[in-house]
C-alpha positions in Angstrom: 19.1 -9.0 -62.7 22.5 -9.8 -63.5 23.5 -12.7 -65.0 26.9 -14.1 -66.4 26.6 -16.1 -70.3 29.2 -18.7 -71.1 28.5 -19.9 -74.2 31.0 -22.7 -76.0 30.5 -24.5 -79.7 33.2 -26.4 -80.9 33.1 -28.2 -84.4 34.9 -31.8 -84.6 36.0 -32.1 -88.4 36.8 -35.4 -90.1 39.2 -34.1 -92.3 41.5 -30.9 -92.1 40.0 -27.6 -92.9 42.6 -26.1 -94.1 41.2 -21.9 -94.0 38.4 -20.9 -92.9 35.9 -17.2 -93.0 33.6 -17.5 -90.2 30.5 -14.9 -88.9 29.5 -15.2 -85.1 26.2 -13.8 -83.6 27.3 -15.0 -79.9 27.9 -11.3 -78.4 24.5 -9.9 -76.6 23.1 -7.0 -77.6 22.1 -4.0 -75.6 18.3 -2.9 -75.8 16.0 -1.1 -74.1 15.3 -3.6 -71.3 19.4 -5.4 -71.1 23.1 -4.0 -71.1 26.1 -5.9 -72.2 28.6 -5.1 -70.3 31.7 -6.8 -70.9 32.3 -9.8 -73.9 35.0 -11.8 -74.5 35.1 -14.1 -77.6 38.0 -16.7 -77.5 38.9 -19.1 -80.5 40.7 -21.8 -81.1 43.2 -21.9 -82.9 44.1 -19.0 -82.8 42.7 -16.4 -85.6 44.5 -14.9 -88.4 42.1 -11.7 -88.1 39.3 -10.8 -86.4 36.6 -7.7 -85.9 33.3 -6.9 -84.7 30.8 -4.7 -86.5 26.7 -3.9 -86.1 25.0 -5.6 -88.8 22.0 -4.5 -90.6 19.9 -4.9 -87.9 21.9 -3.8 -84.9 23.4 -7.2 -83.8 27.2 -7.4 -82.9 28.6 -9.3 -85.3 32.0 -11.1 -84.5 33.8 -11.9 -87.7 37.2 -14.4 -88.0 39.5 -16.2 -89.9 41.3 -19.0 -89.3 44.5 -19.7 -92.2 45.8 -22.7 -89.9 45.0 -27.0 -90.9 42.5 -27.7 -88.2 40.3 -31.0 -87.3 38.6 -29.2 -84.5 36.9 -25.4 -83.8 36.1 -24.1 -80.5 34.5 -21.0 -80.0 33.7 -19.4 -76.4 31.9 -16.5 -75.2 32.1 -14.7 -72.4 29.2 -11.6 -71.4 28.1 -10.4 -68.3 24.7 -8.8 -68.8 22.3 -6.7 -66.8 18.8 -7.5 -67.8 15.3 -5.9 -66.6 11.3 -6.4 -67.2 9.8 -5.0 -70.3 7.9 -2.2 -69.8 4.3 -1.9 -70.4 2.3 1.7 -70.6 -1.2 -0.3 -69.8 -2.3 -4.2 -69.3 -2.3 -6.9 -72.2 -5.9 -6.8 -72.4 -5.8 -3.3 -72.7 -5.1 -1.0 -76.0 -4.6 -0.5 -79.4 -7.2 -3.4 -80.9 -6.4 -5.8 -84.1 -8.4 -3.6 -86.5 -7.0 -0.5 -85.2 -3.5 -1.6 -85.9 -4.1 -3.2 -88.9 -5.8 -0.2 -90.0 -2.4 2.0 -88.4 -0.3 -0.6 -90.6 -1.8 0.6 -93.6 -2.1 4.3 -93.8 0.9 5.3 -91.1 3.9 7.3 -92.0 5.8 7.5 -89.4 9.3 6.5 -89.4 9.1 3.6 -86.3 6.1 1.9 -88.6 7.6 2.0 -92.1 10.4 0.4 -90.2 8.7 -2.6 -89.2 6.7 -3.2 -92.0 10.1 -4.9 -93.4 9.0 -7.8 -90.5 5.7 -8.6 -92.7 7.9 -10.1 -95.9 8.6 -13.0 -96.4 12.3 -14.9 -95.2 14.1 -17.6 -96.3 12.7 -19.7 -93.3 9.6 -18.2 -92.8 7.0 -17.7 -95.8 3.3 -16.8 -94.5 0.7 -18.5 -96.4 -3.1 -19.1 -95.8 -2.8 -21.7 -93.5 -0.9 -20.2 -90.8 -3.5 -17.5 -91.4 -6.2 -19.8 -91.0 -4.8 -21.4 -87.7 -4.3 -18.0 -85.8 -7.4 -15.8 -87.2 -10.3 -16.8 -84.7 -8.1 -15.4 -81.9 -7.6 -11.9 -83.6 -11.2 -10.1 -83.6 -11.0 -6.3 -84.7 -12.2 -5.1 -81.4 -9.7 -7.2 -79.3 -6.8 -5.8 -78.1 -3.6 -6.9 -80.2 -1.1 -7.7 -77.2 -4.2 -9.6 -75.3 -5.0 -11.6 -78.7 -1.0 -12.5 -79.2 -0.5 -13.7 -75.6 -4.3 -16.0 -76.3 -1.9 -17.2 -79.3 1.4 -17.8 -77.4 -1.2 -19.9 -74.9 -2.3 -21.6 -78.3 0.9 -22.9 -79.7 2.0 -24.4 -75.9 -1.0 -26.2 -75.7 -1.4 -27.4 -79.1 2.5 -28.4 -79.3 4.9 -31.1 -78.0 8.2 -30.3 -77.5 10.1 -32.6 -78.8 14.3 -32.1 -79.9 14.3 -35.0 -82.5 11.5 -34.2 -84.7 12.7 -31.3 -86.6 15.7 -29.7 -88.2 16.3 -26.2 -88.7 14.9 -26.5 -92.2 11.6 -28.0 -91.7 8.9 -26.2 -93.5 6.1 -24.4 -91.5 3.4 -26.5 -93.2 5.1 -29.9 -91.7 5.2 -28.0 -88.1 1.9 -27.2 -88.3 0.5 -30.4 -89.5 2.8 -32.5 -87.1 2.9 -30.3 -83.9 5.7 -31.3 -82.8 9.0 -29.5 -82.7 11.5 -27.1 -80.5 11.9 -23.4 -79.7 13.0 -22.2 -83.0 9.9 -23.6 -84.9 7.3 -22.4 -82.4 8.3 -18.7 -82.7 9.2 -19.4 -86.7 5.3 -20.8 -86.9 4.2 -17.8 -84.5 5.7 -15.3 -86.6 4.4 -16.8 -90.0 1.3 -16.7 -88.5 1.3 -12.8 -86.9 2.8 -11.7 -90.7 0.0 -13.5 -92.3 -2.4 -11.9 -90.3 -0.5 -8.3 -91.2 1.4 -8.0 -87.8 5.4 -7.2 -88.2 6.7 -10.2 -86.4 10.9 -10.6 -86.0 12.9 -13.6 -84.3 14.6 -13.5 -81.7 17.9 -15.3 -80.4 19.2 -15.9 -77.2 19.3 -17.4 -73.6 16.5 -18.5 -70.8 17.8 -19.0 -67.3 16.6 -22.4 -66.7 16.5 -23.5 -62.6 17.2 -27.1 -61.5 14.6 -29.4 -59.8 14.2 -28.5 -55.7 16.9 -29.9 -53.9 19.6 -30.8 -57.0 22.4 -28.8 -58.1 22.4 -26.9 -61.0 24.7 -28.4 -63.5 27.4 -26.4 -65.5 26.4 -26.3 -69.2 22.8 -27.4 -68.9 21.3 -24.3 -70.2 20.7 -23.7 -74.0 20.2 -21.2 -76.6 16.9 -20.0 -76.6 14.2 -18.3 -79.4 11.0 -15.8 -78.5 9.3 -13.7 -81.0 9.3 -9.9 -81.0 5.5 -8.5 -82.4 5.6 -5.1 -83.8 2.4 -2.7 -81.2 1.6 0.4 -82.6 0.6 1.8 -79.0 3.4 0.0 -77.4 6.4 -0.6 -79.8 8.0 -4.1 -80.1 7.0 -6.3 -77.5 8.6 -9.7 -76.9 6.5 -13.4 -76.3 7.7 -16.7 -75.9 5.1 -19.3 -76.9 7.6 -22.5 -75.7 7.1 -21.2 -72.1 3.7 -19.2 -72.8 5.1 -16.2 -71.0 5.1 -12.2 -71.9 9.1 -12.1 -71.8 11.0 -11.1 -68.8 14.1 -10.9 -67.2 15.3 -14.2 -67.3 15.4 -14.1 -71.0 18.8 -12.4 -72.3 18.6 -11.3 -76.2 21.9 -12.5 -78.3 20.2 -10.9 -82.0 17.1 -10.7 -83.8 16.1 -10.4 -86.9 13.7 -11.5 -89.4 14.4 -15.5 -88.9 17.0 -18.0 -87.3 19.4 -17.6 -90.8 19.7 -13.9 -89.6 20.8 -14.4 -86.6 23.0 -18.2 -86.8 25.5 -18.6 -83.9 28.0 -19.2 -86.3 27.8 -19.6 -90.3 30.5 -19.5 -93.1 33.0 -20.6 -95.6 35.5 -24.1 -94.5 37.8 -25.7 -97.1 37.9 -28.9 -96.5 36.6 -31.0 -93.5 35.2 -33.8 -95.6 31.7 -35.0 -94.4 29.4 -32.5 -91.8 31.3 -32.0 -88.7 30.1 -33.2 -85.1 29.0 -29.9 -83.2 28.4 -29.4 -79.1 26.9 -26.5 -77.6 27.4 -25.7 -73.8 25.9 -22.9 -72.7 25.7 -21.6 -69.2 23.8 -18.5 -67.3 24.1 -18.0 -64.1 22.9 -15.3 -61.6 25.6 -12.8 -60.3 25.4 -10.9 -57.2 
């Protein structure tokens, strides 16, 4: 599928910022199941300096500087993306089991394995504890197949969980998540990785976009999409194969990947250094993907 990404984020200060150092994770990546192909990434006012460079963990990093008094920061990008289905050597329920992974986690050397095991440490959102072991275990017998037993999970977590925008913030621990229930994309796959890392399965985040499709009959309306989060699990037999327990789907082609990495501070739309701008700033996100012949 093709798809066009408009994403806008503009900043409303209440007092000039007089300079600013900014890092922006808005600019898809190309993997094994999407191509980029063509970004534009507009700011206002205008930059003093900009660049792009791959980050540690292969996400296109767009960096700026602003040296002009500003009140208000827009940011807008522009991608047109070509997007396709995972792809799957044999069914969910189907290969490499719990225990046999585990057991691969442990005594492999291979170079793809040592390289996820990074995904099993702890992050500065996301620190595993017994718990989130606790609440996932029963699902993940040794003889069960790992991608069958992390899709029962995804099911889990959707029907165990409200959705609800207002009753977290990016900072809410895992334990208040759990206990509560509630929260929105990023917690579930924060609280589904925790969980897969507890249980010794490399788990990463990932950032991006869902096509969303209005109601039969209505329009859809510009802007209405939104950033998006989905986990990544790490399959011995299989590689890195994405879920996304909000929806309770195996990812597909709807879903377009902006960065992963091991948790939402890796991966921020936008983070940096402001002087001035006096209290925290009003923010509005507009994000748009639509379909292109």
């Amino acid at each position: 599928m093709r798809y066009r990404v408009t994403h806008i984020t503009e900043y409303l200060y209440h007092e000039p910022v007089s300079h600013c150092f900014n890092l922006a994770n808005v600019i898809p990546r190309s993997t094994k199941r999407q191509r980029c192909t063509n970004n534009r990434v507009t700011v206002e006012p205008a930059v003093a300096s900009c660049s792009q460079s791959e980050d540690y963990f292969g996400n296109m990093a767009y960096h700026f500087e602003i040296q002009r008094s500003h009140k208000k920061l827009s940011i807008c990008s522009e991608s047109d993306i070509k997007t396709g289905p995972q792809t799957l050597l044999m069914e969910l329920d189907q290969g490499i089991t719990c225990g046999d992974a585990l057991a691969h986690m442990a005594t492999s050397t291979d170079v793809e394995t040592l390289m996820a095991k990074e995904y099993l440490f702890n992050s500065p959102i996301i620190q595993s504890n017994e718990a989130l072991k606790a609440y996932a275990l029963p699902l993940f017998a040794e003889d069960r197949p790992l991608l069958d037993a992390v899709m029962a999970f995804t099911q889990q977590i959707f029907d165990e969980f409200t959705y609800c925008p207002k009753s977290t913030h990016i900072g809410t621990p895992l334990p208040e998540v759990l206990e509560k229930k509630r929260g929105v994309c990023q917690d579930f796959a924060h609280l589904q990785i925790g969980c897969l890392r507890a249980l010794g399965f490399p788990a990463k985040y990932v950032s991006g976009y869902i096509e969303t499709l209005p109601p039969p009959g209505k329009e859809k309306l510009v802007g209405s999409d939104a950033s998006h989060a989905w986990i990544s699990v790490y399959c011995p037999s299989e590689g890195w194969i994405e879920f996304d327990p909000t929806n309770r789907c195996l990812v597909g082609e709807q879903h377009i990947i902006t960065a992963w990495g091991r948790d939402y501070s890796d991966v921020a739309p936008l983070k940096g250094v402001i002087y001035g701008g006096g209290e925290a700033p009003i923010m509005n996100v507009s994000v748009d993907v639509t379909q292109v012949e």
